[in-house]
Every structure is written in structure tokens, then in C-alpha cells.
MMTF fields as JSON, N, C-alpha, C and O atoms, coordinates in Angstrom:
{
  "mmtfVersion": "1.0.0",
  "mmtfProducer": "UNKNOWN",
  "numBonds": 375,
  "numAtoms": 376,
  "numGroups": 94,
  "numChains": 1,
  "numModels": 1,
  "chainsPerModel": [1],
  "groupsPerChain": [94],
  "chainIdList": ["A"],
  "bondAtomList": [4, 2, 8, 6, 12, 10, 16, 14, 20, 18, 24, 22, 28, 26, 32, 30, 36, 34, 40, 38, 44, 42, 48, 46, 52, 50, 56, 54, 60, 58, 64, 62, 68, 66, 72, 70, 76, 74, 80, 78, 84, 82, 88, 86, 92, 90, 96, 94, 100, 98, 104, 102, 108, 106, 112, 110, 116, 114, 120, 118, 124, 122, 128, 126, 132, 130, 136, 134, 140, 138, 144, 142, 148, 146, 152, 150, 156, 154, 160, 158, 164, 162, 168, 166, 172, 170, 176, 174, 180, 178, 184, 182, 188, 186, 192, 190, 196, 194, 200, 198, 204, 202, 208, 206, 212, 210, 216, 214, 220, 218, 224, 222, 228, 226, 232, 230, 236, 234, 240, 238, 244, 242, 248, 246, 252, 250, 256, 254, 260, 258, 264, 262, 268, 266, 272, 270, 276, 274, 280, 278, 284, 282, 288, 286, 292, 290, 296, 294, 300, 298, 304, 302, 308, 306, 312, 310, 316, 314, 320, 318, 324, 322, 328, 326, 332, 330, 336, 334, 340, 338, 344, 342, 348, 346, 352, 350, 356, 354, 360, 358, 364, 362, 368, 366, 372, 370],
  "bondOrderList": [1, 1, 1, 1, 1, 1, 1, 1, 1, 1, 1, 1, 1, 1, 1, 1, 1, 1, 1, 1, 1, 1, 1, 1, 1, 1, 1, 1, 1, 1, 1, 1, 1, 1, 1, 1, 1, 1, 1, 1, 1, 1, 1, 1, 1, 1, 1, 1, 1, 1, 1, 1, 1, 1, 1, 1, 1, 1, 1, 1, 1, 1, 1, 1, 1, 1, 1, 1, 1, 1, 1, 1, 1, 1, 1, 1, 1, 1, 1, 1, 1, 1, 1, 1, 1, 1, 1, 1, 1, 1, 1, 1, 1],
  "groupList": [{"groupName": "UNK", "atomNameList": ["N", "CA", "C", "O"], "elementList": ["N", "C", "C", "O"], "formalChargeList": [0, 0, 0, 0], "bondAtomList": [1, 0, 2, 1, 3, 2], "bondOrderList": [1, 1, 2], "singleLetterCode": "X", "chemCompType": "L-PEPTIDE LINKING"}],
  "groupTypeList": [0, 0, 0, 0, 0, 0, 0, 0, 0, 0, 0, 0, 0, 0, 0, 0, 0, 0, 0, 0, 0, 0, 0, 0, 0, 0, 0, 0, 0, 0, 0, 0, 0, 0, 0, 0, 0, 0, 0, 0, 0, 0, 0, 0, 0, 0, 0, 0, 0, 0, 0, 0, 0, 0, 0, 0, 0, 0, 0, 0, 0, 0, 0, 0, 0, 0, 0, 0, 0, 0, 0, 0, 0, 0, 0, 0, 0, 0, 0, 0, 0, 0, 0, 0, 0, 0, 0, 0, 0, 0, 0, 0, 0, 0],
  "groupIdList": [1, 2, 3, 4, 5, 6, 7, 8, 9, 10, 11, 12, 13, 14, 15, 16, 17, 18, 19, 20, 21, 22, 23, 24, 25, 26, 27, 28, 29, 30, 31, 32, 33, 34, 35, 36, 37, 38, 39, 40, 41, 42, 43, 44, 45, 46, 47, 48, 49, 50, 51, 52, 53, 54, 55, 56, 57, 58, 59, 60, 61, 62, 63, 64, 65, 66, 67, 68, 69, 70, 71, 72, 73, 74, 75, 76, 77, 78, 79, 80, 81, 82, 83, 84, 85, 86, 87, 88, 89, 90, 91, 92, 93, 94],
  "secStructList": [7, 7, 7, 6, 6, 2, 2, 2, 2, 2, 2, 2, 6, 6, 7, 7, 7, 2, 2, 2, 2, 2, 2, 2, 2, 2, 2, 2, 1, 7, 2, 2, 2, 2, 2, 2, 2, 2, 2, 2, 2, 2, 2, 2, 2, 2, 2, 2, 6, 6, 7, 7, 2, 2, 2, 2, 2, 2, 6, 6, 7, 7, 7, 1, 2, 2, 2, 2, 2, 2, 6, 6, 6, 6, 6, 7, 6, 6, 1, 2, 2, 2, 2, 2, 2, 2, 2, 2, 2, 2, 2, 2, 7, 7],
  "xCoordList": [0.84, 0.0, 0.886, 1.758, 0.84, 1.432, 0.94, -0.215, 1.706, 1.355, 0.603, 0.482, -0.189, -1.569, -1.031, -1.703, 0.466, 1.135, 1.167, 0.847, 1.612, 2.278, 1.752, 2.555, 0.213, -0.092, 0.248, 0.488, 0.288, 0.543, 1.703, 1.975, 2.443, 4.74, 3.891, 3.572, 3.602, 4.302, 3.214, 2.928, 2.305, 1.85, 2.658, 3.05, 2.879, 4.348, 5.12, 5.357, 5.685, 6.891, 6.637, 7.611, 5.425, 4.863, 4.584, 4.394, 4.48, 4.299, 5.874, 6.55, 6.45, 7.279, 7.635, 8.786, 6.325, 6.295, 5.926, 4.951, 6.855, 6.832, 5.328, 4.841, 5.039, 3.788, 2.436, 1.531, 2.492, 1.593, 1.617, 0.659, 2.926, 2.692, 2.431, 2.248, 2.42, 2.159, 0.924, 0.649, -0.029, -1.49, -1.873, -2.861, -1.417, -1.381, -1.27, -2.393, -0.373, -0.069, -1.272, -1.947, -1.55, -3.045, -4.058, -4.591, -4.261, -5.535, -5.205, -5.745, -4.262, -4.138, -3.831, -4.347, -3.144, -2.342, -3.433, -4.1, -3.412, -3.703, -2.976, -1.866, -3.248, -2.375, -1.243, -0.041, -2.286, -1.191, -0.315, 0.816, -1.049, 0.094, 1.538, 2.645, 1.041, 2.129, 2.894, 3.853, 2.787, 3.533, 4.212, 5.166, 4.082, 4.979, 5.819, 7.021, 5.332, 6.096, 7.403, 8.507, 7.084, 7.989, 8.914, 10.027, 8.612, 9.325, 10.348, 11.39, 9.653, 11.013, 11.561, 12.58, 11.309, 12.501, 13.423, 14.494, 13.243, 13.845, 15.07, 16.21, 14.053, 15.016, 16.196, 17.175, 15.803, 16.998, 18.157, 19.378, 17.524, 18.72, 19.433, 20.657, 18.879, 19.453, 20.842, 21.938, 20.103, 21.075, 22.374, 23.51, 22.028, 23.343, 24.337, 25.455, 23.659, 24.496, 24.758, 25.115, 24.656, 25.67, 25.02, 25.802, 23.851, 23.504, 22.716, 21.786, 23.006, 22.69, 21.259, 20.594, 20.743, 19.548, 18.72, 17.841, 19.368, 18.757, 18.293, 17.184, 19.327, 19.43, 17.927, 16.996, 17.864, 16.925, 15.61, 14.832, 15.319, 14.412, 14.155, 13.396, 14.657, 14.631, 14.024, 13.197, 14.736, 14.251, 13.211, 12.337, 12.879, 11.54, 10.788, 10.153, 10.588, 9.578, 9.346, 8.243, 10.01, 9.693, 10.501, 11.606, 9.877, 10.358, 11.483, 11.681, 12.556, 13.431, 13.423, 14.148, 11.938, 12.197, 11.789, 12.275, 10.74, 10.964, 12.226, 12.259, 13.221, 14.384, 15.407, 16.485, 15.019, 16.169, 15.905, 16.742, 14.38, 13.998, 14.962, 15.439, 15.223, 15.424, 17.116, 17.805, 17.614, 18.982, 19.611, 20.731, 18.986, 19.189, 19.052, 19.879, 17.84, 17.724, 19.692, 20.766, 19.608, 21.163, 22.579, 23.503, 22.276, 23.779, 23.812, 24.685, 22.844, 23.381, 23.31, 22.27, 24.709, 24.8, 24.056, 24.112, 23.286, 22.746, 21.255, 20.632, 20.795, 19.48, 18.925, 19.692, 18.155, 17.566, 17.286, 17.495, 16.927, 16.555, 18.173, 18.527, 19.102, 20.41, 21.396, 22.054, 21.058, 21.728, 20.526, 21.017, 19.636, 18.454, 19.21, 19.812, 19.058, 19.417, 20.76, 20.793, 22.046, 23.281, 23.215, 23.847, 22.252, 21.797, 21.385, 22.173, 20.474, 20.294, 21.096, 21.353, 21.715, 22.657, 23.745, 23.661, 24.59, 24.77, 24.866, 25.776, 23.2, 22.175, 22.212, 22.39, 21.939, 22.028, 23.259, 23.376, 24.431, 25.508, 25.964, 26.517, 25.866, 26.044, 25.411, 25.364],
  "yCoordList": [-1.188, 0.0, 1.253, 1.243, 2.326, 3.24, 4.334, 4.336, 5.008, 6.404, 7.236, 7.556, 7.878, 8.646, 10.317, 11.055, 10.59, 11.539, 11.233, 12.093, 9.779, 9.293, 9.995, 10.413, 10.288, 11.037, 12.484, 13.262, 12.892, 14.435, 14.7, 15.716, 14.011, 13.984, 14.214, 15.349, 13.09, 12.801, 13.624, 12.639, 14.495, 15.995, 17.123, 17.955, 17.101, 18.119, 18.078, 18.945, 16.729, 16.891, 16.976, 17.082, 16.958, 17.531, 18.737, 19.037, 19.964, 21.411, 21.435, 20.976, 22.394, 22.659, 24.342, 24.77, 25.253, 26.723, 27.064, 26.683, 27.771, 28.498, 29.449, 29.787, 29.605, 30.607, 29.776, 30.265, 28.314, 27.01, 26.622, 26.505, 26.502, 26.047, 26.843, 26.285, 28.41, 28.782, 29.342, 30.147, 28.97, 29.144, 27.698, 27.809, 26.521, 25.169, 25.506, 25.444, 25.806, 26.159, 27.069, 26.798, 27.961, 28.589, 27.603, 27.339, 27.086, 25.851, 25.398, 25.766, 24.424, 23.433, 23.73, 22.993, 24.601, 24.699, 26.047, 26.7, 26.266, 27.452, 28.494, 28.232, 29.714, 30.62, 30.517, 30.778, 29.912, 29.575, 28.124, 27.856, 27.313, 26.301, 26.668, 26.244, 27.639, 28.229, 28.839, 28.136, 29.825, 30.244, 29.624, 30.272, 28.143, 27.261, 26.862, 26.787, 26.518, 26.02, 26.754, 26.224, 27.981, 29.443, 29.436, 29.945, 28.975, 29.323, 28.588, 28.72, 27.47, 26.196, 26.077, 25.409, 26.564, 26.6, 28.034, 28.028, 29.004, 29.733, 29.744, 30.204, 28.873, 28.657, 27.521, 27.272, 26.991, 25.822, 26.743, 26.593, 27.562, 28.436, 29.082, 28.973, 29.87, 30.426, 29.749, 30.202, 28.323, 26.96, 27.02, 27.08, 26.994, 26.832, 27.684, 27.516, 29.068, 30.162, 30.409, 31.566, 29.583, 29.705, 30.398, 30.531, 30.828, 31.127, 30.475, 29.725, 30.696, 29.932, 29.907, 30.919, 28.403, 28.024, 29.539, 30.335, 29.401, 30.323, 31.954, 32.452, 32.551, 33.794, 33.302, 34.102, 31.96, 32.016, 31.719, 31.422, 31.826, 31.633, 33.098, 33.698, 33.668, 35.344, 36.047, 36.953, 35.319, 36.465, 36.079, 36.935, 34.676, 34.47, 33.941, 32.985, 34.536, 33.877, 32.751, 32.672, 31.539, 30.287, 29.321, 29.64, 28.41, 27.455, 26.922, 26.644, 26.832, 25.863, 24.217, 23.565, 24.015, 22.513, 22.452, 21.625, 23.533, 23.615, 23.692, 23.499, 23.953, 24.506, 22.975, 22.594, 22.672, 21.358, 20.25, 19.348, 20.115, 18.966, 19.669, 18.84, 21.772, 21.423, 21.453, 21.249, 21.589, 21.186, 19.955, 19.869, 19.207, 17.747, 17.409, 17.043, 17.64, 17.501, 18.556, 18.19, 19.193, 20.302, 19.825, 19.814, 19.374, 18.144, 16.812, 15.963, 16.961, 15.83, 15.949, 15.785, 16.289, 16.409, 15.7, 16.022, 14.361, 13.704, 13.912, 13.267, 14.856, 15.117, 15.927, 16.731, 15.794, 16.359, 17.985, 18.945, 18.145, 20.202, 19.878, 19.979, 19.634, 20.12, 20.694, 21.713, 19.483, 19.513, 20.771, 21.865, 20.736, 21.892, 23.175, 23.922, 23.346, 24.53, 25.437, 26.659, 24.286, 24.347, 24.59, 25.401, 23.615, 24.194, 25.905, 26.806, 25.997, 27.614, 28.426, 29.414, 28.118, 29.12, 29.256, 30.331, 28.193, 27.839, 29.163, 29.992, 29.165, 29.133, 30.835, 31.579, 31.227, 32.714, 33.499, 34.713, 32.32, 32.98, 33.562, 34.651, 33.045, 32.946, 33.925, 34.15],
  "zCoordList": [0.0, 0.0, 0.0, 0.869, -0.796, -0.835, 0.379, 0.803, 0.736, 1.127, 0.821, -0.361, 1.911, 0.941, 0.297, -0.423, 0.869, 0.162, -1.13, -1.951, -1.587, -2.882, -3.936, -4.769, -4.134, -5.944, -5.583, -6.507, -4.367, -4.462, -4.746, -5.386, -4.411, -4.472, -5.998, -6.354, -6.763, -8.1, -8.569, -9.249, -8.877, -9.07, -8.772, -9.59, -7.578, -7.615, -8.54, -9.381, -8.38, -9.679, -10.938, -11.683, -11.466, -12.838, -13.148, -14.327, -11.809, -12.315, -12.156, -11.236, -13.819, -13.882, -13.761, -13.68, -13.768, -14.093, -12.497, -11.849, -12.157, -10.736, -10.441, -9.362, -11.287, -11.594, -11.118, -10.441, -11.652, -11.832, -10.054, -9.289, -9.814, -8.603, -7.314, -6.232, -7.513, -6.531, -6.493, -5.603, -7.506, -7.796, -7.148, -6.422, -7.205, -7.009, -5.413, -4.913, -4.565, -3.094, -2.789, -1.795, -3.438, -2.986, -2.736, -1.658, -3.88, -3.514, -2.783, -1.739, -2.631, -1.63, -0.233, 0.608, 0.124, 1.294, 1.781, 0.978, 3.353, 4.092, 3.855, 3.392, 4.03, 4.427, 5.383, 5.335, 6.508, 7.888, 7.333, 7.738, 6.382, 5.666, 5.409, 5.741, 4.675, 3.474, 4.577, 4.894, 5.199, 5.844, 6.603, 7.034, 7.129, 8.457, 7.378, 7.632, 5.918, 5.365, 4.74, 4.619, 4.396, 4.277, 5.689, 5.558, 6.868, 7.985, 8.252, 8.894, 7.393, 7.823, 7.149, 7.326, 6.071, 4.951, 5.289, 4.682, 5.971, 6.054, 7.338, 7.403, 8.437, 9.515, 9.285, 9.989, 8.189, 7.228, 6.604, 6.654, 6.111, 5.573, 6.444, 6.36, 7.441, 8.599, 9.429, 9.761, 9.572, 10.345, 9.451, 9.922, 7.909, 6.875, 6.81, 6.322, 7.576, 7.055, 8.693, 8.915, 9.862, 10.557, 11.803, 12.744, 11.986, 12.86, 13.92, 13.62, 15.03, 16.37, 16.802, 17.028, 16.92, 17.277, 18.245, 17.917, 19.238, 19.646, 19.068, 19.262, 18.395, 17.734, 16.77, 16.671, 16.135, 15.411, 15.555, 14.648, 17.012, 17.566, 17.847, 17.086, 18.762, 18.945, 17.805, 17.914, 16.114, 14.996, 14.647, 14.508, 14.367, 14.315, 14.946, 14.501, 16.531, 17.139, 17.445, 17.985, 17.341, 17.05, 18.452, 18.892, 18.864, 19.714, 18.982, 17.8, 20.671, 19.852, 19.111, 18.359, 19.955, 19.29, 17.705, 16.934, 17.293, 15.79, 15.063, 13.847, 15.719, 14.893, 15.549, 15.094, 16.124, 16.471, 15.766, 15.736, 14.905, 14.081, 12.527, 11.752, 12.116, 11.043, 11.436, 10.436, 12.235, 12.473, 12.88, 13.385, 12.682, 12.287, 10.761, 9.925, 10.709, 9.018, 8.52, 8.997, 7.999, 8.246, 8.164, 7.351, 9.584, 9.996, 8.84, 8.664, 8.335, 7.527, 5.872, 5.235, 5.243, 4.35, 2.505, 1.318, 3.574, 2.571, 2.23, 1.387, 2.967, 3.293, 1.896, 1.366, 1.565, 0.418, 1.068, 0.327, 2.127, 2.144, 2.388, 1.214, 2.942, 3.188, 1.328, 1.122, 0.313, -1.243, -1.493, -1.771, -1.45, -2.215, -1.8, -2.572, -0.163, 0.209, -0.337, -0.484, -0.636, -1.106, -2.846, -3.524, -3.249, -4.488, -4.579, -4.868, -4.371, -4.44, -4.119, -4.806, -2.854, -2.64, -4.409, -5.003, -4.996, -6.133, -6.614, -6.595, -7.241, -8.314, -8.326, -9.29, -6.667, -6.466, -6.573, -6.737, -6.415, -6.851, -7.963, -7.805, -9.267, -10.504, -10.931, -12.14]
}
């Protein structure tokens, strides 16, 4: 039996136009969705670029145990948000 995520992953990975999918994140997701999900991707980046759990709790409001699940994810170089995050950075360089 698959996962009841499983058809949504592989819908994701079929919008290819940034435009598509964040009309797609409207439907689907809350406001308050979107935004936890904006938060944790941001407190991921934060962790990469070196700043301390706590400091990043202070800037955004947020418990530390939210930020100790994405600094694990972080510590480990094999992690898919850890290569994404390193990707962009990349991407923004260039």
C-alpha cells in the first residue's frame, strides 16, 4: 500500500512553471500552511548560514524545538533540504 502523500509527491513533480505552482499552493495549502512552510525553509537556511539556534528563535519567534527537528535535518549532508538549500545558494551565486 502506498502512502496517501504518494499522488501528491508525483503531481508536484509535474508542475514545472513556478507561476503554476504557486497558484497550485493557494488551492491546496492554508495561508497559515504556506507560511509554516515558508518558515522552515527559512530557519533551514538560517542553520546553513551559521547562525545559532537560539538567535533564530529570537528572529523568528519560534520554539526551539521547531528549529532542532530542522537542524538535524542540516547536519546531515545527505538530506535532500540540506543539497536543495546548497543548491540555491549555487544558483544565487552565478
Amino acid at each position: 500500500m502506498m502512502p496517501e502523500h504518494s499522488e501528491l509527491i508525483k503531481i508536484f513533480c509535474e508542475i514545472r512553471e513556478p507561476a503554476v505552482m504557486e497558484k497550485f499552493f493557494g488551492e491546496i495549502f492554508t495561508e497559515s500552511e504556506r507560511r509554516a512552510l515558508a518558515l522552515r525553509w527559512k530557519l533551514m537556511k538560517m542553520l546553513d548560514q551559521g547562525f545559532t539556534q537560539r538567535k533564530i528563535a529570537a528572529v523568528l519567534r519560534i520554539s526551539l524545538c521547531k528549529i532542532t527537528r530542522g537542524s538535524r535535518i542540516m547536519k546531515n549532508p545527505d538530506s535532500v533540504s540540506y543539497r536543495l538549500i546548497h543548491l540555491s545558494k549555487k544558483k544565487s551565486e552565478l
